[in-house]
C-alpha positions as CSV (number, residue, x, y, z in Angstrom):
1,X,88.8,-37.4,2.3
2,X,87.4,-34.3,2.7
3,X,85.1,-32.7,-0.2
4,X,86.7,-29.3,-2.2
5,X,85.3,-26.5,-4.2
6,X,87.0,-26.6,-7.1
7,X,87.1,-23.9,-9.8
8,X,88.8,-24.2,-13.4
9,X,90.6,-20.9,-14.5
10,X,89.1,-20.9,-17.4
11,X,90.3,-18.2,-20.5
12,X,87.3,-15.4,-19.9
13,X,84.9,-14.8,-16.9
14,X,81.7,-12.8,-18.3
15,X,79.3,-10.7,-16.5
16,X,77.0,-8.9,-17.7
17,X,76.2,-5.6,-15.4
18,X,75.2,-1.9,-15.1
19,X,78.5,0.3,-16.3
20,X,79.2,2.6,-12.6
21,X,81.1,5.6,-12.3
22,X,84.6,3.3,-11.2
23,X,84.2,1.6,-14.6
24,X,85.1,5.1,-16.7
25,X,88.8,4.3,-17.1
26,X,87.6,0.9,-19.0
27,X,85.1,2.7,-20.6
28,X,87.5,5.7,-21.5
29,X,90.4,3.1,-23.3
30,X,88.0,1.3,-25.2
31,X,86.1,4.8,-27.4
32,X,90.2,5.9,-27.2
33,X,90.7,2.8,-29.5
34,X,87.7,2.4,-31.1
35,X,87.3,6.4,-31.7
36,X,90.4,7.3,-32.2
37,X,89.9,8.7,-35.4
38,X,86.3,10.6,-34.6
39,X,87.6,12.0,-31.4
40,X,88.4,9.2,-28.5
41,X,86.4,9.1,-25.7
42,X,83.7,11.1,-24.1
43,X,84.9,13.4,-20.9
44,X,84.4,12.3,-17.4
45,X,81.8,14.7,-17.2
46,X,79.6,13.4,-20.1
47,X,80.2,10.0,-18.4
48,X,79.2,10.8,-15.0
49,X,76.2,12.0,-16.6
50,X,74.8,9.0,-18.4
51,X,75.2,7.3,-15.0
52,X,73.5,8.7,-12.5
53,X,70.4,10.1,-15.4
54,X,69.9,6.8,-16.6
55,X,71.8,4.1,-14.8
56,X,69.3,1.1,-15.5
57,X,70.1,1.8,-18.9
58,X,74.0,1.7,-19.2
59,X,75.2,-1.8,-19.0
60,X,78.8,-3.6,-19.8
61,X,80.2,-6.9,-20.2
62,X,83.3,-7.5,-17.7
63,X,85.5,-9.7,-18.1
64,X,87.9,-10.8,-14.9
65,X,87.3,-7.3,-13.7
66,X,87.9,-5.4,-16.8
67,X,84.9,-3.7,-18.9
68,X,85.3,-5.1,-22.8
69,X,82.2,-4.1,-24.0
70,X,79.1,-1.5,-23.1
71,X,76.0,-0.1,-24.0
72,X,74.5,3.1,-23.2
73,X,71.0,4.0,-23.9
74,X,68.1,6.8,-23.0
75,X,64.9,6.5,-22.7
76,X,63.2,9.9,-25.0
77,X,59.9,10.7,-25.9
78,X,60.6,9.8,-29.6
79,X,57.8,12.3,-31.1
80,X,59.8,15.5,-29.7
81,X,62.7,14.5,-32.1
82,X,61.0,12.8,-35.3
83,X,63.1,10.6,-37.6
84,X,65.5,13.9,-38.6
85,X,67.3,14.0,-35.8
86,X,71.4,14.3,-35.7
87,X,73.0,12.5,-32.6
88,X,74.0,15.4,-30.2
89,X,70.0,16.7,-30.7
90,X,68.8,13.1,-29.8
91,X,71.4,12.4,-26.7
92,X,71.3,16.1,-25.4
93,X,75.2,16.4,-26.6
94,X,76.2,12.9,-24.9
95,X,74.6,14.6,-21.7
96,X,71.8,12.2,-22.1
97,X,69.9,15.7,-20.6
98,X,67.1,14.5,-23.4
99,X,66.0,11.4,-21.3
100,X,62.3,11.4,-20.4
101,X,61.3,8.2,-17.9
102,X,57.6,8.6,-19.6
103,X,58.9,8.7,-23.3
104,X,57.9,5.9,-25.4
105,X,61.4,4.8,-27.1
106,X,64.5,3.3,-26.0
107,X,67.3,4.9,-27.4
108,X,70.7,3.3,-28.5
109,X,73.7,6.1,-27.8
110,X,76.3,3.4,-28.1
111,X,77.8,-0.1,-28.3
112,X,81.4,-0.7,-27.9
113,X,83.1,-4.0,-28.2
114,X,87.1,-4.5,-27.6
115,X,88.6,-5.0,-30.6
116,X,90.3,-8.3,-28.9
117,X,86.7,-9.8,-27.8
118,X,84.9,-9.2,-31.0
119,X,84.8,-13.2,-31.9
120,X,82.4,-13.9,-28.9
121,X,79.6,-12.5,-30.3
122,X,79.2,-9.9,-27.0
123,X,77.5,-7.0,-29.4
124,X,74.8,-9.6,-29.3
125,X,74.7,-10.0,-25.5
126,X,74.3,-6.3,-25.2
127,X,71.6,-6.4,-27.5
128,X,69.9,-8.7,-26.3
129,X,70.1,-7.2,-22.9
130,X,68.8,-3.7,-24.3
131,X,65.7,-6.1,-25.7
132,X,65.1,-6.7,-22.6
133,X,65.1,-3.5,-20.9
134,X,62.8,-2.5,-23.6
135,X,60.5,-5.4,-22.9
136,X,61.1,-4.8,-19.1
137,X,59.8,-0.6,-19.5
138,X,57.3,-1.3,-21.6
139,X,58.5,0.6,-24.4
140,X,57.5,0.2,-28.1
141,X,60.5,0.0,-29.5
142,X,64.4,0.6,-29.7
143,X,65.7,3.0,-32.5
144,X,69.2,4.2,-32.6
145,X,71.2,5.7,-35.4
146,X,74.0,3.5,-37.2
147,X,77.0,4.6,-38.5
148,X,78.1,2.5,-42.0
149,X,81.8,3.3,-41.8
150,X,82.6,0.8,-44.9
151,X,80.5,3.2,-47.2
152,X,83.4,5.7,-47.7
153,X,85.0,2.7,-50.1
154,X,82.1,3.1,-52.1
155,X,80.8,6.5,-51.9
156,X,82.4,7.4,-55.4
157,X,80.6,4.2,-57.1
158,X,77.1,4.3,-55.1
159,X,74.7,6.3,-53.2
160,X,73.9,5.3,-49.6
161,X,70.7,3.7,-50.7
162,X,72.4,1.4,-52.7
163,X,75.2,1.0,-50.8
164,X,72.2,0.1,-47.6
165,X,70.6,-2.3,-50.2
166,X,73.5,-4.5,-51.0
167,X,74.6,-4.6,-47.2
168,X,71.3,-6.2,-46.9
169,X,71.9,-8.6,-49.3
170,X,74.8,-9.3,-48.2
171,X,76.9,-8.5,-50.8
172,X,78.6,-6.0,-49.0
173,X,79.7,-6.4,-45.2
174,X,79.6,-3.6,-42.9
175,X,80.6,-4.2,-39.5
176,X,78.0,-2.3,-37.6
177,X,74.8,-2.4,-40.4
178,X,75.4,-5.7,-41.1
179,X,75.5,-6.7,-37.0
180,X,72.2,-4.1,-36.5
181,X,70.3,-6.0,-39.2
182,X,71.4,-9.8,-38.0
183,X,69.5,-8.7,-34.7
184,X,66.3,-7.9,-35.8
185,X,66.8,-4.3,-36.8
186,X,65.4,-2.4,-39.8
187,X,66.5,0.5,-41.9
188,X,64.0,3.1,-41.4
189,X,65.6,5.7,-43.3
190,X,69.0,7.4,-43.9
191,X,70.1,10.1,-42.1
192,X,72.6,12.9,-43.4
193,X,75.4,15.1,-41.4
194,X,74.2,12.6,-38.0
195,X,77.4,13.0,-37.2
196,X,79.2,14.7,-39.0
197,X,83.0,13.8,-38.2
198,X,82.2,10.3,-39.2
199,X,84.5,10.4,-42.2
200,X,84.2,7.3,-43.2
201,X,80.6,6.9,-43.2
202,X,80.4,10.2,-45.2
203,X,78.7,12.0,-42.9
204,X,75.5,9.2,-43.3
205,X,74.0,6.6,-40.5
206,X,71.3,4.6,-41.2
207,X,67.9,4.9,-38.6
208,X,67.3,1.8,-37.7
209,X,64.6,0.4,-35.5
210,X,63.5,-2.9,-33.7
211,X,59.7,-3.3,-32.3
212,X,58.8,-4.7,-29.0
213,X,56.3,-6.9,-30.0
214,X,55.2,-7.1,-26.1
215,X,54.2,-3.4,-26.4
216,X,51.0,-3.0,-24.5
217,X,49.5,0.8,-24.8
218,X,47.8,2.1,-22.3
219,X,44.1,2.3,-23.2
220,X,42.8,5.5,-24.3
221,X,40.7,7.3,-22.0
222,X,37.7,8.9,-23.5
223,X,37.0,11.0,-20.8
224,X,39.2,11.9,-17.7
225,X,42.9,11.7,-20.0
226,X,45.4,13.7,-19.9
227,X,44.6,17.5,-20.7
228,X,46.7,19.5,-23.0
229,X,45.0,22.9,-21.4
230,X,44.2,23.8,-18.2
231,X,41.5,27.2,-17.1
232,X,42.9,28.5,-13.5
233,X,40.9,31.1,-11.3
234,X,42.6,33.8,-9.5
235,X,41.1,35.4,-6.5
236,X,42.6,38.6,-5.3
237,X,40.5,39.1,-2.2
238,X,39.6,42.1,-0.3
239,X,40.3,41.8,3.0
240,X,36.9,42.8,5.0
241,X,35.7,42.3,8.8
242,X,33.5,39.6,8.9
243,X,31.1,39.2,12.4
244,X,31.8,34.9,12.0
245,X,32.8,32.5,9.6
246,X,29.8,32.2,8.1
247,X,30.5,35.4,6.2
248,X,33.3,34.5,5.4
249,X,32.5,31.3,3.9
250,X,29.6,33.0,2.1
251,X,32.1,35.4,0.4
252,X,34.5,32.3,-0.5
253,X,31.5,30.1,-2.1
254,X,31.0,33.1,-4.4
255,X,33.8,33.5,-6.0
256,X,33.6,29.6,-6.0
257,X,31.0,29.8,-7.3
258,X,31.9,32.5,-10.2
259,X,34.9,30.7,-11.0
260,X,33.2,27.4,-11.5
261,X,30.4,29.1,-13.8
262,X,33.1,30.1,-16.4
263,X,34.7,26.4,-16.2
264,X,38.0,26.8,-14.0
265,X,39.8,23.9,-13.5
266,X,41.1,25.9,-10.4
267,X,40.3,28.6,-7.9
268,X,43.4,29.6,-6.1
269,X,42.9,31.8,-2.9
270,X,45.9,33.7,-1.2
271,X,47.4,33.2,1.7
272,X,45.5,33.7,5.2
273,X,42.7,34.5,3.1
274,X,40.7,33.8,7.1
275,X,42.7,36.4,8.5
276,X,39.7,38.9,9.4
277,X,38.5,36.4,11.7
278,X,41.8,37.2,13.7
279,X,39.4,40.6,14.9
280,X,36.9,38.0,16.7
281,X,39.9,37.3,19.1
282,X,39.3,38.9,22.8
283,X,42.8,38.6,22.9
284,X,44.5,41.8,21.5
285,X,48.4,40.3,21.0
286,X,49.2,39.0,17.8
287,X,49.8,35.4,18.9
288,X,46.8,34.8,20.8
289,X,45.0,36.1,17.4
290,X,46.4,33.8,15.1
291,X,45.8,30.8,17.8
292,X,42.2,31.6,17.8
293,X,41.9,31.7,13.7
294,X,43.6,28.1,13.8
295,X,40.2,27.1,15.7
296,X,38.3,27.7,12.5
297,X,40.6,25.2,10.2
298,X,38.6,22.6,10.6
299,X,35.5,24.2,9.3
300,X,36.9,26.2,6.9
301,X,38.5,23.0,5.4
302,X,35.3,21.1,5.5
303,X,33.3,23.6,3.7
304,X,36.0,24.4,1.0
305,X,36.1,20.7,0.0
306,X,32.2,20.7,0.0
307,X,32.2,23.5,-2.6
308,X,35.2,21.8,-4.2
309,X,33.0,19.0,-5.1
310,X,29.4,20.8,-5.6
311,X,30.8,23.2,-7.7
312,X,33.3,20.9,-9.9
313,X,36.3,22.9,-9.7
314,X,39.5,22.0,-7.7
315,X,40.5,24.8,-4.4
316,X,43.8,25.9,-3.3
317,X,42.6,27.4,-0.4
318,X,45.1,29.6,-0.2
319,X,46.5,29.1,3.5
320,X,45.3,28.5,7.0
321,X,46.5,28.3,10.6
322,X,47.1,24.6,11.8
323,X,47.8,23.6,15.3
324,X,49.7,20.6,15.3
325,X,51.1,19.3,18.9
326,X,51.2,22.0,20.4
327,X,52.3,23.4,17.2
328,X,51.4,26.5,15.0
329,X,51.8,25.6,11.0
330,X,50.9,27.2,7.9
331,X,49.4,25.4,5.9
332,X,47.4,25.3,2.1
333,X,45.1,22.5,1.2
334,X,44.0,21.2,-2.5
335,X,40.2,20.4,-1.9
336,X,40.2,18.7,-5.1
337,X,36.5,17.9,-6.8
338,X,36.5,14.7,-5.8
339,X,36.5,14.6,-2.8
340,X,40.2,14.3,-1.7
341,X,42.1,16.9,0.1
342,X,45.9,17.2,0.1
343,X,48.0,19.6,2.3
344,X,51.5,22.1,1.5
345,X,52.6,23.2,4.4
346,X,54.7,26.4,4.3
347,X,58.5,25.5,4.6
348,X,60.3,29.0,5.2
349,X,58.3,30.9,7.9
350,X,59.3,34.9,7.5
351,X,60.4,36.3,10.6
352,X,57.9,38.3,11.6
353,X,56.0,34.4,11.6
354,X,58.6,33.3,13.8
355,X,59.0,35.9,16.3
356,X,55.6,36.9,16.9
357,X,53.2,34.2,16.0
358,X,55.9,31.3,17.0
359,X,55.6,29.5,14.4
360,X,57.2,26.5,12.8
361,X,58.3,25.5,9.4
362,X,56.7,22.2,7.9
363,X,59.0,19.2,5.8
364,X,57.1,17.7,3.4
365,X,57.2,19.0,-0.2
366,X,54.4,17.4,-2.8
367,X,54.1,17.5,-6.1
368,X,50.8,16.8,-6.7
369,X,48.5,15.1,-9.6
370,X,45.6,16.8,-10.6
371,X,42.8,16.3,-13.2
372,X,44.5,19.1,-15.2
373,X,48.1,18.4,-14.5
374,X,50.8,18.5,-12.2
375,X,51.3,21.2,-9.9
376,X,53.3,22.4,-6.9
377,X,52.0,24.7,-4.3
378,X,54.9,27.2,-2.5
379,X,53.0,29.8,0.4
380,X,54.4,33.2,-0.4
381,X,58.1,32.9,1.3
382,X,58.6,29.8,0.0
383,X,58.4,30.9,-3.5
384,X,62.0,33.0,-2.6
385,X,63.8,29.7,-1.9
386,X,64.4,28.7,-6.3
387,X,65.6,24.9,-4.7
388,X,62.0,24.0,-3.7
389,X,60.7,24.9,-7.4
390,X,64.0,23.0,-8.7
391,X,63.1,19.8,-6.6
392,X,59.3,20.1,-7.7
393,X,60.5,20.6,-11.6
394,X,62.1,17.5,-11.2
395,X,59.1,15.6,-10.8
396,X,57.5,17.2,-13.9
397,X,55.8,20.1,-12.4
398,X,53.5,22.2,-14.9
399,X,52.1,24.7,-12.9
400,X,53.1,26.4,-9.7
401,X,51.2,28.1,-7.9
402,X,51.8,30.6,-4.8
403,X,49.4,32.4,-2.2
404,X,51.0,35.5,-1.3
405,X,50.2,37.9,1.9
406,X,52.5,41.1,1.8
407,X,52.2,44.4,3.5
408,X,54.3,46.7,1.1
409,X,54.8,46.9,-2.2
410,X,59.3,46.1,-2.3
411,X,57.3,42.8,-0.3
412,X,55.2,41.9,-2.9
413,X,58.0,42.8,-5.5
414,X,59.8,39.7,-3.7
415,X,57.6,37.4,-4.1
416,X,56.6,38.5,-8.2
417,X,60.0,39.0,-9.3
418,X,61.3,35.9,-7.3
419,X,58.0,33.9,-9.3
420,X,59.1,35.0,-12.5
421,X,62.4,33.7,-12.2
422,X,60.9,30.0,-11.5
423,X,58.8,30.5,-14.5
424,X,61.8,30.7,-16.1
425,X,63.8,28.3,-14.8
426,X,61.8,25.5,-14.4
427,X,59.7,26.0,-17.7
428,X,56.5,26.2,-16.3
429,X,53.6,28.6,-15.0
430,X,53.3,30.3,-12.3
431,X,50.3,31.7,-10.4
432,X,50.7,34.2,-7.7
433,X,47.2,35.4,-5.8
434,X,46.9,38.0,-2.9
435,X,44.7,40.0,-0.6
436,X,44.3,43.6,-0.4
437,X,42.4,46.6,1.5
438,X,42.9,46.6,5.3
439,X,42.2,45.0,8.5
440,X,42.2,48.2,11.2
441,X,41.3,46.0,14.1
442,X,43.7,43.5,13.7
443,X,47.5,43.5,15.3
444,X,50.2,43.5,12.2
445,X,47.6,43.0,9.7
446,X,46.5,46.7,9.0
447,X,47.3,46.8,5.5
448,X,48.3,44.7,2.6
449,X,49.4,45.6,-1.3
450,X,48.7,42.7,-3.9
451,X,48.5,42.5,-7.1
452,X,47.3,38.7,-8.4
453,X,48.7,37.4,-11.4
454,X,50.0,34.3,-13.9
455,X,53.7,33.7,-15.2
456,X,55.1,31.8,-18.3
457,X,58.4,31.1,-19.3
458,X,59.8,33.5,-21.7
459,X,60.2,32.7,-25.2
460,X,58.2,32.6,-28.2
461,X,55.6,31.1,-27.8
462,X,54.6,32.8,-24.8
463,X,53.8,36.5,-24.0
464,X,56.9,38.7,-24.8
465,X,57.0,40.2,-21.2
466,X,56.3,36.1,-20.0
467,X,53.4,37.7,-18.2
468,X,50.2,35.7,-19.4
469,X,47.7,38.2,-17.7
470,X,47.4,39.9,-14.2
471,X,45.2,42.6,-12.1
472,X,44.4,45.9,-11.4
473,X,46.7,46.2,-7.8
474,X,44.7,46.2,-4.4
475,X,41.2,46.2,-6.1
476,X,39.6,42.9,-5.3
477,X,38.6,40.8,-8.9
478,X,38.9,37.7,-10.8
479,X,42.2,36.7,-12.6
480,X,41.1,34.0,-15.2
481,X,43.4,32.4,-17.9
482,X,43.9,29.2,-19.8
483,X,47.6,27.4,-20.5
484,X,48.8,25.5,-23.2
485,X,50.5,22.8,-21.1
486,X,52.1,20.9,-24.5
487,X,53.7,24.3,-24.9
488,X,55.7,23.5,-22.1
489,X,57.0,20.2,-23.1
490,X,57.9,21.7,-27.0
491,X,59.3,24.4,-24.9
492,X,61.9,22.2,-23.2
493,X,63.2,20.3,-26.7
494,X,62.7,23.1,-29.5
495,X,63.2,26.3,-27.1
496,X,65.5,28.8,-28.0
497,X,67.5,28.1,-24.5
498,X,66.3,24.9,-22.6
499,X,67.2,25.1,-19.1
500,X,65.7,21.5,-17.9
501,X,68.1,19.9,-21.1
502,X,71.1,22.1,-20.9
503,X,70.8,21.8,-16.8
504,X,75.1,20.4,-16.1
505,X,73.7,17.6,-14.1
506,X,77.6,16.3,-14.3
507,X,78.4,19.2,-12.1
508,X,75.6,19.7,-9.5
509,X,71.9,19.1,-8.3
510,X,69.3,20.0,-6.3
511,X,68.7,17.5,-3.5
512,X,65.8,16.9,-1.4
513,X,66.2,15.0,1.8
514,X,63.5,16.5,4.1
515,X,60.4,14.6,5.1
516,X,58.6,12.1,2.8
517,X,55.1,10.7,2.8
């Protein structure tokens, strides 16, 4: 006789999974029964969100297909809120817009059980798999506030505290305090108007927390840690005829050199800052010109990342020609101080680059780690495309910054105004430097209008015109200014509008699918 599989249909099948945008219907009957006195379930929209911000952290118990219980969690960076916190602050209005992948806490938004499965301990299941998460992330612990919606039968005999007190001793059984404290969680403190149209907790919810006792902290660094400030050079440069590059390099170490003597973390040069070498062409057409500067890259490069490194400060060297099969590019280069050089390479050539130079628009965009934060580098152009600035935000960007070469001034309005508005959107700085004066001998490069200067968002705590400092126009000089980068982050959870929190990720995004390293 032949040997079978045999399977016994048994009364449940469990599994324990991440929720996904086809469970919502589930999802959406269970808060309509659980909720249906503090407002059903969440929208679509608010759903869709959780999903695709967080989705290793939403997770459900099915059982024969259908979702019967779920948990939804954030991960925040637990200092931003504090301990008085209601729930629509905490979970960025269900939007879950608040989660931080480097926070420090895992955060319970909810736990729903069917009313029908509530014997079988699955509460406890999702806990437990929320433990683990938290173990998994390395976080330090979970916190999450708890309603006590069997205190409104006692609110005219005792206060919360003592209503919290004898829940704990068990002489009073709430259905969610009692099940928080049965798995290892402790009553931090009470909480008033959390939310507020919990009638029958009074308004009150308990903060409770659970440690992860598998926490391991990073190590403090005593030197070399994370900076809360960063000092960034400017360099509006004078365009000048130079007999070789030499010269030119000479004039570049001093203001390397300057820079570095008033401790800049950063000296950012503008783009084609090499162009005078363009006059040591024979060649008198423009494309012939700017295939002989590409010859000097290499040079140019090599000696930047030298002073990089003997002068201790990190070089945007603001933007050079670079032949690559057969190939003209645009790129900037990060000479960082030690040692390493990374590469932007311009994204959006201008037309005038196109049609008369020939050349061709990179695909690689970088946000890039640095000794005093993270940056992005856009070359001039690129600065008027506000996706590339979106995409870099997303990967925590602090500073931007953007080498500029324009010929008028409605030009160089472009590229300021158009840098403002990323300040602004994307909650961060933004450096802009150019070149001035004129090149006489040099094809459709004769003149050039700059005017070098640093952005911030706009509230408060930043300049009221969200201009930190800037230059005299088309008079070469210095531009030096320090940031408050923890301003940023305070900026994004206590600002008076917060564009990276109330961003509708339910309704659209910024995608990058171009090139990657």
């Amino acid at each position: 006789m032949s040997e079978e599989t045999y399977t016994e249909d048994t009364e449940h099948h469990l599994d324990l999974r991440h929720l996904t945008l086809d469970d919502y219907q589930d999802v959406k009957e269970l808060m309509d029964d659980v909720y249906r006195n503090v407002g059903g379930a969440w929208p679509f929209k608010n759903y869709k969100a959780q999903i695709t911000t967080f989705p290793d952290g939403q997770i459900c118990i099915e059982d024969k297909g259908k979702v019967v219980a779920f948990a939804i969690s954030v991960i925040v960076d637990y200092d931003q809120f504090g301990d008085k916190h209601s729930y629509d602050e905490i979970t960025g209005d269900a939007y879950l817009t608040t989660h931080d992948p480097n926070g420090d806490v895992l955060y319970g938004v909810e736990v729903i059980v069917s009313p029908e499965y509530r014997g079988l301990r699955l509460g406890r299941r999702l806990y437990e798999a929320r433990k683990e998460l938290c173990r998994n992330l390395n976080l330090k612990s979970i916190m999450a506030g708890g309603r006590i919606p069997n205190y409104g039968q006692f609110a005219n005999e005792m206060t919360p505290y003592e209503y919290i007190e004898k829940v704990k001793a068990k002489d009073i059984y709430d259905p969610i305090l009692t099940f928080q404290i049965s798995n290892g969680f402790e009553v931090k403190q009470i909480m008033q108007a959390y939310l507020p149209e919990d009638k029958a907790s009074n308004g009150y919810a308990t903060l409770l927390q659970w440690h992860n006792i598998y926490y391991e902290p990073g190590n403090p660094q005593l030197i070399g840690g994370k900076k809360s400030s960063a000092r960034i050079g400017c360099v509006q440069w004078q365009m000048r005829y130079f007999e070789n590059v030499g010269e030119l390099l000479q004039q570049v170490e001093y203001f390397v050199d300057a820079l570095s003597d008033y401790g800049c973390d950063v000296a950012l040069f503008p783009e084609f800052f090499n162009a005078p070498l363009m006059g040591l062409a024979e060649s008198e057409s423009s494309i012939d010109a700017i295939w002989h500067l590409a010859e000097y890259t290499d040079e140019i490069l090599t000696s930047t990342s030298r002073l990089a490194v003997s002068y201790n400060i990190n070089i945007i060297a603001g933007s050079v020609p670079v032949i690559e099969d057969e190939e003209l590019y645009n790129v900037s280069y990060l000479c960082k101080r030690d040692g390493t050089i990374e590469s932007q390479y311009k994204l959006h050539p201008t037309p005038h680059e196109k049609k008369d130079w020939i050349m061709k628009g990179g695909n690689y965009l970088r946000c890039f780690d640095t000794d005093f934060g993270k940056i992005g580098i856009l070359i001039c152009y690129d600065v008027e495309f506000p996706e590339l600035a979106r995409v870099l935000s997303e990967q925590e960007m602090q500073i931007l910054f953007v080498p500029f070469w324009t010929d008028t001034k409605n030009g160089y309005l472009r590229v300021r105004r158009c840098a403002q508005a990323r300040a602004i959107e994307n909650e961060c700085y933004v450096a802009i430097a150019g070149s001035v004066g004129n090149l006489p001998k040099v094809d459709n490069v004769d003149i050039q209008y700059g005017q070098t200067a640093v952005f911030s968002p706009s509230d408060f705590a930043f300049p009221h015109d969200a201009i930190v400092s800037e230059t005299t126009p088309n008079t070469e000089m210095t531009l030096i200014v320090d940031l408050d980068l923890d301003k940023l982050t305070k900026l994004q959870n206590e600002g008076s509008v917060r564009n990276y929190l109330d961003r509708r990720r339910d309704l659209y995004r910024v995608e990058w699918f171009g090139g990657e390293d």
